[in-house]
SEVO-267083 format. One line per field, with one value per residue (C-alpha): x, y, z; residue in one letter. Coordinates in Angstrom, 1 decimal. Each point is the difference from the previous one (the first is absolute). Layout:
px	X_...
py	Y_...
pz	Z_...
resn	A_...
END
This chain:
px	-30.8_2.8_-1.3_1.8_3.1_-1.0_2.7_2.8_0.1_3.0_-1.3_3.5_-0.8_2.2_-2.6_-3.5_0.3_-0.2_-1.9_-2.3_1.8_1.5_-4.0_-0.8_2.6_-1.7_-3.7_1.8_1.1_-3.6_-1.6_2.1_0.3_-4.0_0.6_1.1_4.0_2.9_1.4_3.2_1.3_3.1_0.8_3.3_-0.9_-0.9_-3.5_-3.1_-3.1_-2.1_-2.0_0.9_-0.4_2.4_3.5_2.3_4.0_0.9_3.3_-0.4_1.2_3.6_0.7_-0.5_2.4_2.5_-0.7_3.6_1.5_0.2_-3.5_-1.6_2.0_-1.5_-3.5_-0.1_1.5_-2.8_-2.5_1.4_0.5_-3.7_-1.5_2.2_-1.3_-3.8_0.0_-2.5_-2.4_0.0_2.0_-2.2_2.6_-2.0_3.2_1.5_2.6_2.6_3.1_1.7_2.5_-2.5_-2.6_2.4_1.2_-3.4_-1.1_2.6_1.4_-3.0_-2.8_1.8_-1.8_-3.3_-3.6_0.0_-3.0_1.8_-2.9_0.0_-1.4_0.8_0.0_3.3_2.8_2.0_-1.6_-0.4_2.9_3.8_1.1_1.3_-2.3_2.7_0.2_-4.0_-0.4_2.1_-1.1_-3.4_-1.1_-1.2_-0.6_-4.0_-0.9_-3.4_-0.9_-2.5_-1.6_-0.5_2.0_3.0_-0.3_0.2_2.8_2.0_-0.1_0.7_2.8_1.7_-1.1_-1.8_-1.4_-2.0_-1.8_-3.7_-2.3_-1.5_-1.4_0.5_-2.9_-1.9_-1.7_-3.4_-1.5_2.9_0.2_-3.4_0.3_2.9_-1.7_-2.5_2.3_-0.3_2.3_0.7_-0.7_-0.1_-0.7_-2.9_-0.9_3.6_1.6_2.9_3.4_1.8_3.3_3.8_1.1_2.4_-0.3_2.0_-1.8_-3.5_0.2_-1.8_0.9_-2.3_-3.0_1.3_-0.1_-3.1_-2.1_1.1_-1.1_-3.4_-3.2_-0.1_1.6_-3.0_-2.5_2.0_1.0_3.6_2.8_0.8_3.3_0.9_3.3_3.9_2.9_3.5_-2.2_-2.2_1.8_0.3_-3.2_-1.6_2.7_-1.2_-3.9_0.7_2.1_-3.1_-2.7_-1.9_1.0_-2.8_-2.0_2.4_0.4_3.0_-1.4_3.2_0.1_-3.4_0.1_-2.9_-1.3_-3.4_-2.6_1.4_0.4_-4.0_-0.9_1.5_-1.5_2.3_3.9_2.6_3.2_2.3_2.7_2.8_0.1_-1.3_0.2_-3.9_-1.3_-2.2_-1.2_-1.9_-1.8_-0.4_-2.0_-2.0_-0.7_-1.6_-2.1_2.0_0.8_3.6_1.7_3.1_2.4_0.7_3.6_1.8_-0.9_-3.7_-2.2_-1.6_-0.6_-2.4_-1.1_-3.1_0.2_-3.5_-1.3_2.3_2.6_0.9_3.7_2.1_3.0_3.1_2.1_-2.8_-0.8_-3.2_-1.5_0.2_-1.6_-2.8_-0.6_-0.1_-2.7_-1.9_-0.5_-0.9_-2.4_-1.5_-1.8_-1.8_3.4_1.3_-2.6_-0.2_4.1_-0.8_-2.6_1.9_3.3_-0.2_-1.5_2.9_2.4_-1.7_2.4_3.1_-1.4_2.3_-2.0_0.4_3.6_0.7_-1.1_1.8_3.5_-1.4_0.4_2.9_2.0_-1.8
py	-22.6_-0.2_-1.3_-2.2_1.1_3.6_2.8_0.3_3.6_1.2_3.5_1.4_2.7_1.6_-1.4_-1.5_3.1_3.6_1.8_0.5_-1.4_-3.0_-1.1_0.5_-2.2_-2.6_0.7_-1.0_-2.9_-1.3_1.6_-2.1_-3.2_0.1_0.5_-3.1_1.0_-2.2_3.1_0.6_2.8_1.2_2.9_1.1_1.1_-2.0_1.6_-2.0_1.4_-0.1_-3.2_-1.4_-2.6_-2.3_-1.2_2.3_0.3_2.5_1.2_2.4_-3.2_0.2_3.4_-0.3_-2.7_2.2_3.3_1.3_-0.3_-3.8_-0.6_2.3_-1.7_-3.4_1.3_0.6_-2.9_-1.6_2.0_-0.7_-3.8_0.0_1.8_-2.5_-2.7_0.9_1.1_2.8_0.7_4.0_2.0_2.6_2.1_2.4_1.2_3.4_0.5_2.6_-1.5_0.6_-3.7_-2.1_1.4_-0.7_-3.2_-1.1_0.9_-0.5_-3.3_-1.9_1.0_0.1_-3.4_1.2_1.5_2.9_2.3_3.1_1.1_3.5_1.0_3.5_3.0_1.3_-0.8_-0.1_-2.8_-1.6_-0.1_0.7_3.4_-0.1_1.0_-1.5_-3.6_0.2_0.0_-2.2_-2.4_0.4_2.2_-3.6_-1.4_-1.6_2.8_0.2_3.2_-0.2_3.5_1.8_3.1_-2.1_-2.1_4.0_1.2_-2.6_-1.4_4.0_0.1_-2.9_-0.7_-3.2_-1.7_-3.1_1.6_-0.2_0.1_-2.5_1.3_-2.5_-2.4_-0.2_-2.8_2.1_-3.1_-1.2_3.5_0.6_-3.4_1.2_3.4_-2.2_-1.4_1.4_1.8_1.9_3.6_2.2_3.1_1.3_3.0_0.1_0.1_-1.7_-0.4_-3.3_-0.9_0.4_2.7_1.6_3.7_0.5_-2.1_0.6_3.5_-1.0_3.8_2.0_-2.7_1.2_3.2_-0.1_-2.3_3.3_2.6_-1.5_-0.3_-3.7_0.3_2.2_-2.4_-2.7_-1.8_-1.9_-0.9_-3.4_-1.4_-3.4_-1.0_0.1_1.2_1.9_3.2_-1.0_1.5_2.8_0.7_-0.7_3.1_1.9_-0.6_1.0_3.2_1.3_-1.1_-2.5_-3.6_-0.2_-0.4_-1.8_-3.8_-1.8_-3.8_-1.6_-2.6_-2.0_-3.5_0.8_3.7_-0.5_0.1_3.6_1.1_-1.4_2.1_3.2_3.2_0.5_-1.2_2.5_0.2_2.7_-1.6_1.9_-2.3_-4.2_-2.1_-1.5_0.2_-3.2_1.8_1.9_-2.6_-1.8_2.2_1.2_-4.3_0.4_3.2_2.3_3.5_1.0_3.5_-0.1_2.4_0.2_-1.2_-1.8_-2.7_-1.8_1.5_2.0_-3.4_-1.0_2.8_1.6_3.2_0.7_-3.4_-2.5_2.0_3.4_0.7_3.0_1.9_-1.5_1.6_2.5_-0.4_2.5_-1.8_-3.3_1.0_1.6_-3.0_-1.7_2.5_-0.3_-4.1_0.6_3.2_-0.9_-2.7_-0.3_0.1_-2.9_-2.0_0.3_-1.2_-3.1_-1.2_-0.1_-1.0_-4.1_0.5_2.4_-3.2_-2.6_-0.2_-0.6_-3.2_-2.9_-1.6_3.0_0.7_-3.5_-0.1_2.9_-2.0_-3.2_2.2_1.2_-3.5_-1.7
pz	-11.8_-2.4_-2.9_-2.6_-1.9_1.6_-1.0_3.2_1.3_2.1_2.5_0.9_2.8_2.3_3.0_0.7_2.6_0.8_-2.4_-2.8_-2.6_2.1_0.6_-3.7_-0.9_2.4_-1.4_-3.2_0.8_1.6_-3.4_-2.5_2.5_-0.5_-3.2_-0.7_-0.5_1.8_2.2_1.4_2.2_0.6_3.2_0.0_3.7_2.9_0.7_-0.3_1.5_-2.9_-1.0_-3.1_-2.4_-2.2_1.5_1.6_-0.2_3.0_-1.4_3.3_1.9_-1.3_0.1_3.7_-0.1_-2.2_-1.2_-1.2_-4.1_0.4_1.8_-2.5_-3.2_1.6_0.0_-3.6_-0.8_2.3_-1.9_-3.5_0.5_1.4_-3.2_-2.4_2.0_-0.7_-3.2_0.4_-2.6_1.5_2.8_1.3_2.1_1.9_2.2_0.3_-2.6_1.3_0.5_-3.5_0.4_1.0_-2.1_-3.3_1.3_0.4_-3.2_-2.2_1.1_2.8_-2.2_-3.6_-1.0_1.2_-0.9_3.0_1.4_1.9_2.3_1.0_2.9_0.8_-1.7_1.8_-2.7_2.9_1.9_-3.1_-2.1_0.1_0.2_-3.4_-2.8_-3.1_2.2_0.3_-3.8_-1.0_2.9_-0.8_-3.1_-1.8_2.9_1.2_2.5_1.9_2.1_2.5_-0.7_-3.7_1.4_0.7_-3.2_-2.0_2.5_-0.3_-3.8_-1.2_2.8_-1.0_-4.0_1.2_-3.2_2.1_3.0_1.3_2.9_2.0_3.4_3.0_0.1_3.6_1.6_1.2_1.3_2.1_1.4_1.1_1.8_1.9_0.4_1.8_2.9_3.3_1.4_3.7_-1.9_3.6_-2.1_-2.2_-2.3_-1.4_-3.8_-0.5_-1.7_-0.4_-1.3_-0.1_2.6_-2.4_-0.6_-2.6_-2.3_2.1_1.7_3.1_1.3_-2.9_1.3_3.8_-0.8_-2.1_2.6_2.8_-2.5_-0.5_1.7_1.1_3.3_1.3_-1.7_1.8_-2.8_0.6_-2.3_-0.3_-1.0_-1.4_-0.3_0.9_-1.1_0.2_0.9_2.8_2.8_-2.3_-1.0_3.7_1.2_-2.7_1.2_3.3_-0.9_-2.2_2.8_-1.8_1.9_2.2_-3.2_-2.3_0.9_-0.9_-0.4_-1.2_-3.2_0.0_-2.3_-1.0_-0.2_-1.8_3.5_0.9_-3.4_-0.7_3.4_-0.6_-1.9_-2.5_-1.1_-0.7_-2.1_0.1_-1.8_-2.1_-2.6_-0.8_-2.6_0.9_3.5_0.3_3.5_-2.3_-1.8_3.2_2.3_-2.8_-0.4_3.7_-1.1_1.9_-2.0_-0.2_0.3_-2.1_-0.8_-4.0_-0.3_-2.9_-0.4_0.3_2.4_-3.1_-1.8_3.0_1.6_-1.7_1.7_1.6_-1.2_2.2_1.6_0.1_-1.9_2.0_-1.6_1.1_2.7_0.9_3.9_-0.3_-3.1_1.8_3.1_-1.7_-1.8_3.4_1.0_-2.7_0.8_2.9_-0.3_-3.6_1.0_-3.6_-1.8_2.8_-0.6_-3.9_-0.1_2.5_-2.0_-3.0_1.5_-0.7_-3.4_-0.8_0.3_-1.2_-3.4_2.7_0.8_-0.5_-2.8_-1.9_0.4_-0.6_-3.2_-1.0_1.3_-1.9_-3.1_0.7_0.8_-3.7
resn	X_X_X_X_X_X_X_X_X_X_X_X_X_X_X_X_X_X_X_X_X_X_X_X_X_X_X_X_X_X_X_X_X_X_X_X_X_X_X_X_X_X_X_X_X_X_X_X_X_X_X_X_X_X_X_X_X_X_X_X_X_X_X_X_X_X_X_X_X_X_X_X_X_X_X_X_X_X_X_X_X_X_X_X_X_X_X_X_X_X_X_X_X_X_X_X_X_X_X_X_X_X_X_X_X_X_X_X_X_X_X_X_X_X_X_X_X_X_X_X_X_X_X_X_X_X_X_X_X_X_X_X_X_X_X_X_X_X_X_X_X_X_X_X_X_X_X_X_X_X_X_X_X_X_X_X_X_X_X_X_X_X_X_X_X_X_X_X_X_X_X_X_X_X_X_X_X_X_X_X_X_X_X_X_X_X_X_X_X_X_X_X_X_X_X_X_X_X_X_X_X_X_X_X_X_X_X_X_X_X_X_X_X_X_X_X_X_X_X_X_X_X_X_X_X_X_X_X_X_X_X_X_X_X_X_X_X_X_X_X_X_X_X_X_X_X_X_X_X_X_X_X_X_X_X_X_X_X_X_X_X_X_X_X_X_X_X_X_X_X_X_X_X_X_X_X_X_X_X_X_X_X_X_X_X_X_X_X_X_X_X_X_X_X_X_X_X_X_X_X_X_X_X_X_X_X_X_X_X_X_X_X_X_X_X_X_X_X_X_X_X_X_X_X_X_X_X_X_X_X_X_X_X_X_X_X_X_X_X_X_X_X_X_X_X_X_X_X_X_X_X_X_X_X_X_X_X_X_X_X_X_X_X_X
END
């Protein structure tokens, strides 16, 4: 409930859709809505599978209406009218900030007479800022930044001199995900681990966890990969399963609204990923006491994972080191059960109630 005279908050994401970050962005918005704060969001596109709270302008709407010079000249003026209109206390703009002309128009003339919060969510500088390193500082060297892991708050405030930069993990509803974990669901397969997310593998390398699950010793114990999830890859990668002889144990699922039953019923999650900014898979399988085998990339994993205690942590880009950490889960049943029974504890200062105080703090 939005109590009275409560500080107006304007999310700016690029979607409610997609990916990590997009689903962050929504968390946010239920975690200050609860909080008591009038919230707005804005998407720039039209993609809205998330669940969200506070009042929505789909800016995604027009630019399928009109998305050459003049359509996108409209939509910031849309935008711009709609944040004058509101008077926003704070603009939390969580978007991806690489286009160099719309990222100084934006700042220097649609936010100029605002108090901003630039939330980063990657620790790719590419997928994250414009390519230009001068532009980035002078964009946002004074600027209010927040980094959702400690190494990309480092990487990033020595890269680009930032003077007003800190960390604030993404916050996690554990009840509302052990609920869901709790639905039934037409699961045909058992004794499996799994993998669920975007199909993308040059952000995700789907082929080292290919290559990794063929190389190890779960296909004799029949143990099956499954996958979560769709993307520009998934023809791809299903090709690439079948070349190296491993599709009659890997199952390709698809996107599942809610992933939480299979995740809760499977052995272990995996991550192979060649870079993130926060992976909340991480935080959420280990919610639903299931271990995670992650590999050790930039950035995050490291900030959750306790290897041997929750999780075991891989080096990156090594195929053999992953799978032996695979082994190990499954043939160490003392070290597997030692990491699931501390898995949920491991999280517990994710929750939302802790995170939110840590934003409350920041928006005083």
């Amino acid at each position: 409930m939005i109590k009275p005279n409560a500080k107006k908050i304007c999310i700016v994401v690029s979607s409610l859709g997609g990916g990590g970050a997009e689903r962050s962005s929504a968390l946010l918005s239920e975690m200050l809505f609860d909080l008591g704060y009038n919230v707005h969001i804005v998407s720039v596109l039209d993609q809205i599978d998330y669940p969200y709270k506070g009042k929505l302008l789909n800016l995604g709407k027009f630019k399928a209406q009109n998305d050459y010079v003049l359509g996108r000249l409209q939509r910031l003026k849309v935008f711009k009218n709609y944040l004058n209109k509101h008077k926003f206390d704070y603009i939390i703009d969580a978007r991806t900030r690489v286009q160099f002309y719309r990222e100084f128009i934006i700042t220097k003339l649609i936010y100029r007479l605002f108090s901003v919060v630039y939330v980063i969510h990657n620790c790719n500088s590419k997928k994250a800022f414009t390519p230009y390193k001068w532009l980035n500082k002078i964009l946002y060297r004074k600027a209010t930044m927040v980094a959702v892991s400690k190494e990309a708050e480092t990487y990033f405030r020595e890269i680009y001199q930032l003077e007003d930069i800190k960390t604030i993990y993404n916050g996690f509803d554990f009840e509302n995900i052990n609920n869901c974990a709790n639905e039934e669901v037409s699961n045909s397969i058992n004794n499996y681990i799994i993998y669920y997310g975007r199909l993308d593998d040059e952000h995700k390398n789907l082929k080292l966890l290919l290559n990794a699950f063929k190389l190890s010793k779960l296909n004799q114990n029949k143990i099956r990969l499954l996958i979560l999830g769709n993307g520009l890859d998934e023809v791809m990668l299903k090709d690439y399963a079948r070349e190296i002889n491993v599709m009659g144990s890997v199952v390709f699922q698809g996107f599942e609204k809610n992933p939480y039953p299979y995740v809760k019923n499977s052995l272990f999650m995996v991550l192979t990923s060649k870079y993130e900014g926060f992976p909340m898979v991480i935080p959420e399988s280990l919610s639903l006491g299931v271990p995670v085998v992650s590999v050790d990339c930039k950035s995050g994993p490291n900030e959750i994972i306790i290897n041997e205690y929750n999780g075991l942590l891989v080096e990156n880009h090594n195929v053999k080191a992953f799978a032996k950490a695979m082994n190990r889960m499954i043939e160490d049943k003392e070290l597997y059960q030692h990491c699931k029974s501390n898995a949920k504890s491991s999280v517990k200062h994710l929750s939302n109630e802790v995170i939110g105080l840590q934003w409350q703090a920041l928006l005083k």
